[in-house]
C-alpha positions in Angstrom: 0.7 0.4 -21.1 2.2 -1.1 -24.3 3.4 -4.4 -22.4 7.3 -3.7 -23.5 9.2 -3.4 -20.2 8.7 0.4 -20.4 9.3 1.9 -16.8 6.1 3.9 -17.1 4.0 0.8 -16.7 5.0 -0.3 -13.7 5.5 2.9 -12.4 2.9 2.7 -9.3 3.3 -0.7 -8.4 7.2 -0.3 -8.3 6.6 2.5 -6.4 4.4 0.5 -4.0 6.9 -2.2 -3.8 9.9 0.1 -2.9 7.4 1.6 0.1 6.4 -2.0 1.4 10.3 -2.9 1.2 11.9 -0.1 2.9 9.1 0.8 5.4 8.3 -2.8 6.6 10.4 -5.6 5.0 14.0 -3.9 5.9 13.0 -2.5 9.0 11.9 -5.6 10.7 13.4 -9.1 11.5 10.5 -11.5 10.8 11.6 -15.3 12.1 9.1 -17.5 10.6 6.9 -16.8 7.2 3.6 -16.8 9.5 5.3 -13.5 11.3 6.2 -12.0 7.8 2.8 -13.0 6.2 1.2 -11.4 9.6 3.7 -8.4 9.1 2.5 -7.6 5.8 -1.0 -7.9 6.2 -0.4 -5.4 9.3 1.5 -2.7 7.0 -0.7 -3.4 4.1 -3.5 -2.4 6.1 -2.0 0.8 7.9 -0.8 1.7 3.9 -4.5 1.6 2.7 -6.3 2.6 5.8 -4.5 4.8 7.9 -1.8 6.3 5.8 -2.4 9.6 4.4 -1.5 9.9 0.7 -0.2 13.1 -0.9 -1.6 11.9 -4.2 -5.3 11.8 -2.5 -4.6 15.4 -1.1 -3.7 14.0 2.3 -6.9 11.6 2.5 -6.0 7.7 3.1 -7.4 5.8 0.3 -9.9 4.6 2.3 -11.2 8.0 2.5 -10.3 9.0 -0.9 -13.0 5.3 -2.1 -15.5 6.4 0.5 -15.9 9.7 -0.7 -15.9 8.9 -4.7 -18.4 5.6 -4.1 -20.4 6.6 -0.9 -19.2 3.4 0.2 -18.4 3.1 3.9 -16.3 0.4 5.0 -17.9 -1.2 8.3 -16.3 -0.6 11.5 
């Protein structure tokens, strides 16, 4: 990450922008900025949570921290 616009780093975040865009954003009409801030914390969730990964070999990335730290989120 040499800091000079080079596609490579921004690679994942891009990536995660183009998912958050076309799987929530465009898909859904949000009428005030409370629905859209309430919408994004909703996908942002599922995308973290509930969302298998094939990166992670299928595993959310919940699953994928749990099982490096031994850390387990609270129900």
């Amino acid at each position: 990450m040499d800091g000079k616009g080079r596609w490579m780093d921004n690679v994942f975040i891009e990536r995660l922008w183009r998912s958050l865009k076309y799987k929530c954003i465009y898909l859904r009409a949000f009428e005030t900025g409370s629905d859209l801030r309430a919408g994004l914390r909703e996908w942002i969730d599922y995308y973290n949570a509930h969302r298998p990964h094939s990166d992670l070999g299928g595993k959310t990335p919940a699953e994928a921290y749990e099982v490096t730290t031994g850390y387990q989120a609270a129900a």
